[in-house]
C-alpha positions as CSV (number, residue, x, y, z in Angstrom):
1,X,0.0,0.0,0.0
2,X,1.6,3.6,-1.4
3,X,0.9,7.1,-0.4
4,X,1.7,10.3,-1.5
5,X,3.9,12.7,-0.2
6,X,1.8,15.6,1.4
7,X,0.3,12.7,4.2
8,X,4.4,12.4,5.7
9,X,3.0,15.2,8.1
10,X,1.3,12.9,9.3
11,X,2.0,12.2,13.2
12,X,2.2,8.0,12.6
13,X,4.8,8.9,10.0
14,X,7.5,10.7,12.0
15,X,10.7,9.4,10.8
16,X,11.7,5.8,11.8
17,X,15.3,5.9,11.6
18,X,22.5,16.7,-0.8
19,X,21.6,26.0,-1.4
20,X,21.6,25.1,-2.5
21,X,24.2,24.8,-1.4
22,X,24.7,22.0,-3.8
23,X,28.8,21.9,-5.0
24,X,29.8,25.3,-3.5
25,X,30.6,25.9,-0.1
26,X,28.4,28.1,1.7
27,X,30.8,30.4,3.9
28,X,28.0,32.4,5.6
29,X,28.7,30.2,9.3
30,X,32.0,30.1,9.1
31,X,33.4,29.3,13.1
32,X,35.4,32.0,14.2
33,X,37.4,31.1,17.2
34,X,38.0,34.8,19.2
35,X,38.6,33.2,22.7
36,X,41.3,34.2,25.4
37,X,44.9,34.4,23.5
38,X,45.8,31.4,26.5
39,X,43.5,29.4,24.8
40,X,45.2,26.5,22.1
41,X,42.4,26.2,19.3
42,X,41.0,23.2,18.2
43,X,42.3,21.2,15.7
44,X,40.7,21.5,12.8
45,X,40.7,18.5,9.6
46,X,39.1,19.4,6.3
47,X,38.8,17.4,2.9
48,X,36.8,17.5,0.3
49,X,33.4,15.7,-0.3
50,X,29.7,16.1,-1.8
51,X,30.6,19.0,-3.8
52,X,32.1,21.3,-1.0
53,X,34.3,20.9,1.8
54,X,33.8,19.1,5.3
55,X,35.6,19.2,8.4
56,X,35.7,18.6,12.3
57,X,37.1,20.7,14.9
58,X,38.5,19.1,17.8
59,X,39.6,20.5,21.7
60,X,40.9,17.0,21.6
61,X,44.0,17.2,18.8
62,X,44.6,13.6,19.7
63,X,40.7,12.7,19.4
64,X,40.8,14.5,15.1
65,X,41.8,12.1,13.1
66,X,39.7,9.1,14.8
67,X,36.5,11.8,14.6
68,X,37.6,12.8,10.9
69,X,37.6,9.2,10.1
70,X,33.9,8.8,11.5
71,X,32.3,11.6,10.0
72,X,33.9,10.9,7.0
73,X,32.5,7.5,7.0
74,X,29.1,9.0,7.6
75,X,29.3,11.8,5.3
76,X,30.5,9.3,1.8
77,X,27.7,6.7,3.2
78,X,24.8,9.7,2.9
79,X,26.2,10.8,-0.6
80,X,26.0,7.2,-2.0
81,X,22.2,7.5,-1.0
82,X,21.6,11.5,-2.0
83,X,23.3,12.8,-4.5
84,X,22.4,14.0,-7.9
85,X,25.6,14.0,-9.1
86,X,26.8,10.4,-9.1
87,X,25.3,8.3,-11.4
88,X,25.4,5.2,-9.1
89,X,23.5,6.9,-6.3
90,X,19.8,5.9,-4.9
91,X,18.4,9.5,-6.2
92,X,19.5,9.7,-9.2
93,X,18.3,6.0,-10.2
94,X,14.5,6.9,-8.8
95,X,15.3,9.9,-11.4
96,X,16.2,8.0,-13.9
97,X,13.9,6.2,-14.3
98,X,10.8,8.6,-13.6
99,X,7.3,8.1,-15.1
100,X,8.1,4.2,-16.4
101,X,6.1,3.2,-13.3
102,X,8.6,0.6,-11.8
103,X,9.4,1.0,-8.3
104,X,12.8,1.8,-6.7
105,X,13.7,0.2,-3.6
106,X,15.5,3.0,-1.2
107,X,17.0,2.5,2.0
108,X,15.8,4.0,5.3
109,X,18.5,6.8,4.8
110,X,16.3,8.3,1.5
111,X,13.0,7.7,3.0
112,X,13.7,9.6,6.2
113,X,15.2,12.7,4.3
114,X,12.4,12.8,2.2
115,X,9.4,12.5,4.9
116,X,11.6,15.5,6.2
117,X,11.5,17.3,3.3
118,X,7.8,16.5,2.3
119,X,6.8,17.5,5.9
120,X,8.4,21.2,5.3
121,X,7.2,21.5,1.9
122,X,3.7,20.7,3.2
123,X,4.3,23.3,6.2
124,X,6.1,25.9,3.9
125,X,3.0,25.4,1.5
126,X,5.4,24.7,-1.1
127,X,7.8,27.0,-0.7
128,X,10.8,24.4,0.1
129,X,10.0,21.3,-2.7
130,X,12.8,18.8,-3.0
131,X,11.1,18.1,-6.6
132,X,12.4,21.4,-8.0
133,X,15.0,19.4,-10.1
134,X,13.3,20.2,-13.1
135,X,13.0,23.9,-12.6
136,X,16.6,24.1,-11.7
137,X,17.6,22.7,-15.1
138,X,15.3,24.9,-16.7
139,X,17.8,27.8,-15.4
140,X,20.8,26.3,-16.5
141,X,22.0,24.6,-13.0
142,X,22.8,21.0,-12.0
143,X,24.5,20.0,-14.9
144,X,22.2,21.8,-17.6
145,X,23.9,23.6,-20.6
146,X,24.4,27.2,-20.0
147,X,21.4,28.9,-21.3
148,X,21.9,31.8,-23.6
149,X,18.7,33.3,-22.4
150,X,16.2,33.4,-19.1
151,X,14.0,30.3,-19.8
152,X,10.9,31.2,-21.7
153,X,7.2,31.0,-19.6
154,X,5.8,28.2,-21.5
155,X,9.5,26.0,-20.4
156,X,8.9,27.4,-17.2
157,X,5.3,26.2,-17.0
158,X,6.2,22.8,-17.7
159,X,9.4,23.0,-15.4
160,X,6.6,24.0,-12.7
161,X,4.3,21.2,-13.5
162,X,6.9,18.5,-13.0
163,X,7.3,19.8,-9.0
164,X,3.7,18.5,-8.2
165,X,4.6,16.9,-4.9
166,X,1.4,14.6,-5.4
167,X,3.3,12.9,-8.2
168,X,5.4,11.1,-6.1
169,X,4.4,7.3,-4.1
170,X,6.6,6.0,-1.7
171,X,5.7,2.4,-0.4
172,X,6.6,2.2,3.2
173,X,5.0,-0.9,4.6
174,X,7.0,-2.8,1.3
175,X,10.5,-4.0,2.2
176,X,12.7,-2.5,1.4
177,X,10.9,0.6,0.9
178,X,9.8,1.9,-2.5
179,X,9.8,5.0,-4.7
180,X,8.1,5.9,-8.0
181,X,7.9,9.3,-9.4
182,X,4.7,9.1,-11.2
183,X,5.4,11.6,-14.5
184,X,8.3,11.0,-17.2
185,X,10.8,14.0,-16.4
186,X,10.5,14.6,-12.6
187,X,13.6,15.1,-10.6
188,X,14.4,14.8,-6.9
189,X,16.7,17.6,-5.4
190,X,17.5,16.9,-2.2
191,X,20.2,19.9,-2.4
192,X,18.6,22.0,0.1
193,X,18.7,19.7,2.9
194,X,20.4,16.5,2.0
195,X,24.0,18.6,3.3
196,X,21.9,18.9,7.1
197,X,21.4,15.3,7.0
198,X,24.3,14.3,6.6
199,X,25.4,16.5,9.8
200,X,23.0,15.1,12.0
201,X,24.1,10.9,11.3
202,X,28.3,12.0,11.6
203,X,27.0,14.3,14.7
204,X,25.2,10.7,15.9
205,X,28.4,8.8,15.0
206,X,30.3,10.5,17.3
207,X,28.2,10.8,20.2
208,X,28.3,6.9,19.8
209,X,32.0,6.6,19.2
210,X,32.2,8.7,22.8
211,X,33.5,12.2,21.1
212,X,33.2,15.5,23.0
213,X,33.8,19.2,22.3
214,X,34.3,18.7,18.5
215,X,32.6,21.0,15.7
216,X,31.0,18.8,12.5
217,X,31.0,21.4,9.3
218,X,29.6,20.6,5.9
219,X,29.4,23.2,3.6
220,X,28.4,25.8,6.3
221,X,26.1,23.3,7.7
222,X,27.4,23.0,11.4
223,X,26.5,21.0,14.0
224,X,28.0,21.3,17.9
225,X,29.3,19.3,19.9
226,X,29.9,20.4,23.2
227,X,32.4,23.1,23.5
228,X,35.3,24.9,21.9
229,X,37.2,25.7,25.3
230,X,36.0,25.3,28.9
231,X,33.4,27.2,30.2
232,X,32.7,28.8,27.0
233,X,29.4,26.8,27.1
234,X,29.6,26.3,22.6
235,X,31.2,27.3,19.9
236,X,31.6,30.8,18.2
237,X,29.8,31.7,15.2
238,X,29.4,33.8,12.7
239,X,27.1,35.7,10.2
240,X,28.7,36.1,7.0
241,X,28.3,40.1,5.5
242,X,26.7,38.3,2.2
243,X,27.9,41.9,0.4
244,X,31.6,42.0,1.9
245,X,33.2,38.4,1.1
246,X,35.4,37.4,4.1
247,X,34.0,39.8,6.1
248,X,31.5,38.4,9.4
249,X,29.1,41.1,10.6
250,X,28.3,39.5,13.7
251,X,28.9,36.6,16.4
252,X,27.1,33.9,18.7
253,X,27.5,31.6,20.2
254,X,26.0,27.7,19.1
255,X,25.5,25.3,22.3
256,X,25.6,22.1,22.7
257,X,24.0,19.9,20.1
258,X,22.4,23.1,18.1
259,X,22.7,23.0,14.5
260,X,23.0,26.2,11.8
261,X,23.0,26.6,8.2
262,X,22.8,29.9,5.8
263,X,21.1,30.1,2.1
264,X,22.8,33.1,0.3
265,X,22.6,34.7,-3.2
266,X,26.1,35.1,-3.3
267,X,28.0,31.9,-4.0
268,X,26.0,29.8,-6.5
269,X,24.5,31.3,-9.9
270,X,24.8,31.2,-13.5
271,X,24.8,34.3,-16.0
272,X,22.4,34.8,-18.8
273,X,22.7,38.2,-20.3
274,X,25.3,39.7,-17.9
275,X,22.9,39.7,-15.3
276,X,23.0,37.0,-12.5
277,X,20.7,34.9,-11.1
278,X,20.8,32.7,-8.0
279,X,20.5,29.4,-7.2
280,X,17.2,29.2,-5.0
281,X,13.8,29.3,-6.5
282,X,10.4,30.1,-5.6
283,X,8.8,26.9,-6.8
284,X,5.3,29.0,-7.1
285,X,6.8,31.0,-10.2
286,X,10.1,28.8,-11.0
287,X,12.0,31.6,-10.8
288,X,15.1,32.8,-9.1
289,X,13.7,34.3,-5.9
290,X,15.3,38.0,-5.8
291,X,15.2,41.0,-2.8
292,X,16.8,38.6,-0.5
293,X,20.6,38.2,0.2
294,X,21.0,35.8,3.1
295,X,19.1,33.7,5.4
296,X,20.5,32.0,8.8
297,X,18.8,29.4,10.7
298,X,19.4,28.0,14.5
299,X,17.7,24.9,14.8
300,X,17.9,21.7,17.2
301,X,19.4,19.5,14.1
302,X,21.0,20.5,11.2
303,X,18.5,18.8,8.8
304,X,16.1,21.6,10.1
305,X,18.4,23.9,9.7
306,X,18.8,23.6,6.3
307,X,16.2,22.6,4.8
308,X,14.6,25.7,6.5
309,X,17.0,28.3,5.5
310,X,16.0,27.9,2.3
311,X,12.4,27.8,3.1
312,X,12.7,30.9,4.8
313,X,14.4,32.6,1.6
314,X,11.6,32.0,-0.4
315,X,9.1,33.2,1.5
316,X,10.7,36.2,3.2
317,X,10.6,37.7,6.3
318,X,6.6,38.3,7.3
319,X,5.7,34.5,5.9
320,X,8.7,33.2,6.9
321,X,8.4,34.1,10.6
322,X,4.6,32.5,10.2
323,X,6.7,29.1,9.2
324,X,8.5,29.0,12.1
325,X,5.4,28.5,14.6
326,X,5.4,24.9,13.4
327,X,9.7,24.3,14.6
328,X,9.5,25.3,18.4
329,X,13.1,26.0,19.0
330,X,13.9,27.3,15.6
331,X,15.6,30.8,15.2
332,X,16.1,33.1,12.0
333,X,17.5,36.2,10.4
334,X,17.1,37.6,7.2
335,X,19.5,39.9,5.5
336,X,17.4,41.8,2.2
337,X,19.8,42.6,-0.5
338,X,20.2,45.9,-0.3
339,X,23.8,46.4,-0.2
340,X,23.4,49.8,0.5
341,X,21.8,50.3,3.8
342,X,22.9,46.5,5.4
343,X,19.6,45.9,7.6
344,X,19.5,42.6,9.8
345,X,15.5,41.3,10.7
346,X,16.3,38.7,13.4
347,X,13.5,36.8,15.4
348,X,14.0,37.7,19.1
349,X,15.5,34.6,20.2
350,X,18.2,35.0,17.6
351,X,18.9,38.6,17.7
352,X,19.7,38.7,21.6
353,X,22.7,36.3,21.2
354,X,24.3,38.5,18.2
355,X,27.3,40.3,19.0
356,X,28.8,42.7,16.4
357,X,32.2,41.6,15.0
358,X,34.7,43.8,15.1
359,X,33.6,47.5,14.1
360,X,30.8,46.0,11.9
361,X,27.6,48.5,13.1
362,X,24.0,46.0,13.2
363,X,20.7,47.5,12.1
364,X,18.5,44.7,13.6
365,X,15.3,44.5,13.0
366,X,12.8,42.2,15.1
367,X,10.3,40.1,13.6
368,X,8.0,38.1,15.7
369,X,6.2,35.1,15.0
370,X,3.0,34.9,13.5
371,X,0.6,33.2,14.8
């Protein structure tokens, strides 16, 4: 027995267990590590992997490489499952293979990110839809030819069409479980939050494999691990200045097990025209959504956290904050792009933990939820 994807929010369907960020690294959370001069930093490993860069930060040098090793392990297991860019991968055979009407069994892995992603796209009212594949190629990304114009509205109508997330059955009660996406030409994205998965199962690798105080980093997507120095109580953050590269506008701190992940304008696009156009789309209009530069999430894992962040781009700051009634402990801020007059709208929860870096003067904004 199937179902479609908008019942995963469901309560009897709560998970049983790759913004966007895609292939380039997001540096919009970059850890900044401003502690007492007495302090030795943590170690900190880095390699390449799913597109972007990963590491771990460690108070423990002689802990790094065993916790490099295990969120390594973690992080190549999740891309063999995820990505859209190996051919060999579960996602890109359930693309494949769309609209012939044969099932693809999927491990737990695929089904879990996806009720995730369904259950925020349901939330979000659409605004966050891990079937935005075919949009994305519509624009040139994800391995399309460069376009040598915007995408006309009747290939953007048909883009839109393949993102019905009533299209898709996933078989649950079959073992293994099962995926069919139901029209010839429909394509999984699991971009926008695949990167946060991944976090969360090396974050659960090393609280098994008894790791403390260590930092897990994919692509901007962080997750923490108790602390970057005693008594600090978590690790320093901070907000990239999306107009300013290598600049951070301000700092806070992450605790213990909190995740974070950013959505920006700035790193991923393609050119049509000489005029740019970004990455994340508003799958309501399958365009590029523009007036926004940045959005930062603080959430309790990092698959929220990403997947959100890029939620919370589309919709903006009014609708966005309306989202977040549905992910108690969740924290935003959005940063308009308007490079001339940098303003910062912050829920309240976020915006009292920011501390300005350096001479960098904030212009924060609240905005409360709407209930």
């Amino acid at each position: 027995m199937g179902y479609h994807a908008p019942v995963m929010q469901n309560a009897q369907l709560i998970p049983r267990c790759l913004k966007g960020r895609s292939a380039v690294m997001l540096l919009a959370a970059l850890p900044l590590l401003h502690g007492c001069k007495k302090e030795t930093p943590p170690t900190r490993i880095q390699w390449p992997v799913m597109g972007t860069v990963a590491a771990v930060q460690c108070v423990d040098a002689r802990a790094a490489p065993q916790a490099r090793d295990t969120v390594q392990a973690a992080f190549s297991h999740i891309d063999a499952s995820l990505s859209t860019w190996r051919a060999d991968s579960e996602i890109a055979l359930v693309n494949r293979i769309a609209g012939n009407g044969t099932p693809v069994p999927v491990t737990d892995n695929v089904v879990t990110v996806l009720r995730a992603a369904f259950d925020l796209c349901a939330k979000s009212g659409g605004a966050f839809n891990p079937l935005i594949g075919p949009v994305m190629k519509a624009w040139g990304f994800n391995g399309a030819a460069a376009r040598p114009a915007p995408p006309d509205a009747e290939t953007l109508l048909a883009a839109a069409a393949l993102t019905d997330w009533y299209q898709i059955d996933i078989n649950v009660e079959s073992l293994p479980c099962t995926i069919r996406l139901l029209k010839p030409g429909m394509a999984l994205d699991l971009g926008a939050i695949a990167k946060g998965y991944a976090v969360d199962k090396a974050w659960d690798a090393l609280k098994v494999a008894g790791h403390t105080n260590t930092l897990v980093d994919l692509g901007g997507n962080l997750r923490a691990l108790g602390e970057a120095a005693p008594g600090r109580g978590g690790w320093r953050t901070g907000i990239r200045n999306p107009f300013q590269q290598g600049t951070c506008l301000a700092l806070f701190l992450l605790s213990d097990g909190e995740s974070v992940s950013t959505s920006g304008n700035y790193e991923r696009f393609v050119e049509i025209e000489g005029k740019r156009y970004a990455h994340i789309m508003d799958p309501q209009t399958a365009q590029p959504v523009t007036g926004m530069a940045g959005v930062t999430v603080v959430a309790p894992t990092a698959t929220l956290a990403d997947g959100l962040s890029t939620a919370l781009f589309v919709l903006g700051t009014e609708r966005g904050a309306a989202l977040l009634k549905h992910y108690p402990g969740c924290e935003a801020l959005w940063i308009p792009d308007t490079p001339g007059h940098l303003v910062i709208f912050a829920t309240p929860g976020l915006a009292k933990r920011l501390t300005p870096s350096g001479n960098a003067k904030l212009d924060i904004r609240l905005i409360h939820e709407r209930r």
